[in-house]
Each structure stands twice: as C-alpha cells, then as structure tokens.
GULUMTI-852655 format. One record per residue: residue number from 1; residue in three letters; x, y, z of N, C-alpha, C in turn. Coordinates in nm, 3 decimals, decimal comma. Atoms other than C-alpha are relative to their C-alpha. Last residue first. Example, Ala and Ser with C-alpha at 12.3 -4.5 7.8 and 13.67 -1.06 7.14 Angstrom:
BEGIN
(2; "ser"; (-0,082; -0,119; -0,006); (1,367; -0,106; 0,714); (-0,077; 0,109; 0,073))
(1; "ala"; (0,089; -0,119; 0,000); (1,230; -0,450; 0,780); (0,090; 0,120; 0,000))
***
This chain:
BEGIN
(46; "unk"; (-0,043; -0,095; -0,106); (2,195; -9,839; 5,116); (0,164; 0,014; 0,042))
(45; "unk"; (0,123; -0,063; -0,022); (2,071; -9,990; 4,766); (0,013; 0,075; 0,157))
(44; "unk"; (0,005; -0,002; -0,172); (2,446; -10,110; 4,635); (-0,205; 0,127; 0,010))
(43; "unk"; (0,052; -0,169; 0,013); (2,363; -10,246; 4,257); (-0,037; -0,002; 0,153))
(42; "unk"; (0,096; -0,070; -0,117); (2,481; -10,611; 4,226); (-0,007; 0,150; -0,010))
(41; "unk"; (-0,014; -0,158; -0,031); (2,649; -10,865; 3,933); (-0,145; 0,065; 0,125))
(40; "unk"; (-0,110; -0,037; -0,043); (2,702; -11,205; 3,985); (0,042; 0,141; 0,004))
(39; "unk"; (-0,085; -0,162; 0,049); (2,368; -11,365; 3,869); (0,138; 0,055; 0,122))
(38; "unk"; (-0,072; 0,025; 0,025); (2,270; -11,711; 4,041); (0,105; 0,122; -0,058))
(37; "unk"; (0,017; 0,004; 0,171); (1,925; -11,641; 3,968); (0,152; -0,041; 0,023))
(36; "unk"; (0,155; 0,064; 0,039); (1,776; -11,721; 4,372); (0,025; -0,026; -0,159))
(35; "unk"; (0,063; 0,078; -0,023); (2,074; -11,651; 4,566); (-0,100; -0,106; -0,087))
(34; "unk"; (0,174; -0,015; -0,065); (2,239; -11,453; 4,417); (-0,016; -0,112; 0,036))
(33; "unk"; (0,071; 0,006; 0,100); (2,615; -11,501; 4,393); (-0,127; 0,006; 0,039))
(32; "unk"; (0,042; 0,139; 0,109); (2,780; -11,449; 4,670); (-0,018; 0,039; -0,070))
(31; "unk"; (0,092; -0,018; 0,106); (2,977; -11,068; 4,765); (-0,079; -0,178; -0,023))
(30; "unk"; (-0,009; 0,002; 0,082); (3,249; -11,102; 5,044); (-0,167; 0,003; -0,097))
(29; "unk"; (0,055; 0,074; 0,022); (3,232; -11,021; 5,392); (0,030; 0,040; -0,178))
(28; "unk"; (-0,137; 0,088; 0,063); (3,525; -10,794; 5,514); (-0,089; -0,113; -0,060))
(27; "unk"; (-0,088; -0,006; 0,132); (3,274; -10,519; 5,561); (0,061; -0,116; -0,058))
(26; "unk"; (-0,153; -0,084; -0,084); (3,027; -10,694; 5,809); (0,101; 0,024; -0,136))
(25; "unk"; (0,027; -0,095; -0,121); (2,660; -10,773; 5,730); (0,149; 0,050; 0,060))
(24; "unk"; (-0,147; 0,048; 0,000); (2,617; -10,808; 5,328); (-0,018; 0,062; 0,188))
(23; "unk"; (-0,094; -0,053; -0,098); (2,279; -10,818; 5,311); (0,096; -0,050; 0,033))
(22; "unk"; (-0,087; 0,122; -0,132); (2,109; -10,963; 5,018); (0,042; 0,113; 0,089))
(21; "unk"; (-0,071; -0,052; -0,133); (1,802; -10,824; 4,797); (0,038; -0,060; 0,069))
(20; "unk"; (0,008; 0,022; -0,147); (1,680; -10,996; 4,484); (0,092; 0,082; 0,097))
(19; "unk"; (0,029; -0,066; -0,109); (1,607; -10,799; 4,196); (-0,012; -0,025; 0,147))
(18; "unk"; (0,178; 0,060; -0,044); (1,606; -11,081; 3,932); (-0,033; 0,098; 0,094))
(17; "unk"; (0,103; 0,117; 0,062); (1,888; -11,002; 3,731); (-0,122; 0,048; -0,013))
(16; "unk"; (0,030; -0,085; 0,147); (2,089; -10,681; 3,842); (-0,118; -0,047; -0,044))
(15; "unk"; (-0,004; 0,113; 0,153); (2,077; -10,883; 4,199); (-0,044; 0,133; -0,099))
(14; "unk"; (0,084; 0,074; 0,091); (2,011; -10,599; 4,479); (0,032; -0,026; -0,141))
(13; "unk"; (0,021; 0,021; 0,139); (2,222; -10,500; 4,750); (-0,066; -0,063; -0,097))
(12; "unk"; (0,062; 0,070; 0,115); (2,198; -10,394; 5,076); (0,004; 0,038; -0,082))
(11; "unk"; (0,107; -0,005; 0,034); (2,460; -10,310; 5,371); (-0,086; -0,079; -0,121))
(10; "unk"; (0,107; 0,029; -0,073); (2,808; -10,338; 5,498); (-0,106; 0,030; -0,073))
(9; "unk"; (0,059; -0,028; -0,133); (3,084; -10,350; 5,307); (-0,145; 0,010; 0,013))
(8; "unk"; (0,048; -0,117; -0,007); (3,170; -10,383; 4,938); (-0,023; 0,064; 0,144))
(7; "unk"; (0,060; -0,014; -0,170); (3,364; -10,677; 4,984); (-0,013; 0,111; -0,031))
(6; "unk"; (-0,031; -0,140; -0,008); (3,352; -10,807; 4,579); (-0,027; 0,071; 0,164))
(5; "unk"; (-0,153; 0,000; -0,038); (3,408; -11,190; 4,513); (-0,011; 0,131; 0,072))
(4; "unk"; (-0,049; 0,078; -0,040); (3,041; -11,146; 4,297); (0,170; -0,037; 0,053))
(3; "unk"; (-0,034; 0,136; -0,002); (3,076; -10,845; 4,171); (-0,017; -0,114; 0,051))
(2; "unk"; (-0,102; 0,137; -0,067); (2,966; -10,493; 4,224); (-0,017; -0,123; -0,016))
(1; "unk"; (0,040; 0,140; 0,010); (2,816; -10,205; 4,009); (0,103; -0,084; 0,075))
***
C-alpha cells in the first residue's frame, strides 16, 4: 500500500476508496491525493 507523499515510481495506481486510477510518470514524482475522493491511500496496478 502507498501514501499520499509516497514516490513509488513510475506507473498506475488505484485510490483504495473510489478506485480511481492516476499515473505517476517519473520516479521522483510524489503520490497526490485522489483526485476525485481525496483518499490517501493507493494499491500499485503495474
């Protein structure tokens, strides 16, 4: 599970919440918050 704050690197993750999908596009990028619920936790999908 990852964080909000959290540079997981590259790829997609989807909100615990609501199931939205973001792309993180370069490692050193950091984690938002969802978009859409605001939630702070993520589950890496590639």
């Amino acid at each position: 599970m990852y964080k909000t704050g959290d540079k997981p690197g590259k790829g997609e993750y989807q909100c615990y919440n609501c199931r939205t999908v973001i792309r993180v596009e370069k490692d050193e990028d950091a984690l938002p918050p969802c978009p859409k619920c605001g939630c702070e936790k993520f589950i890496k999908l590639n």
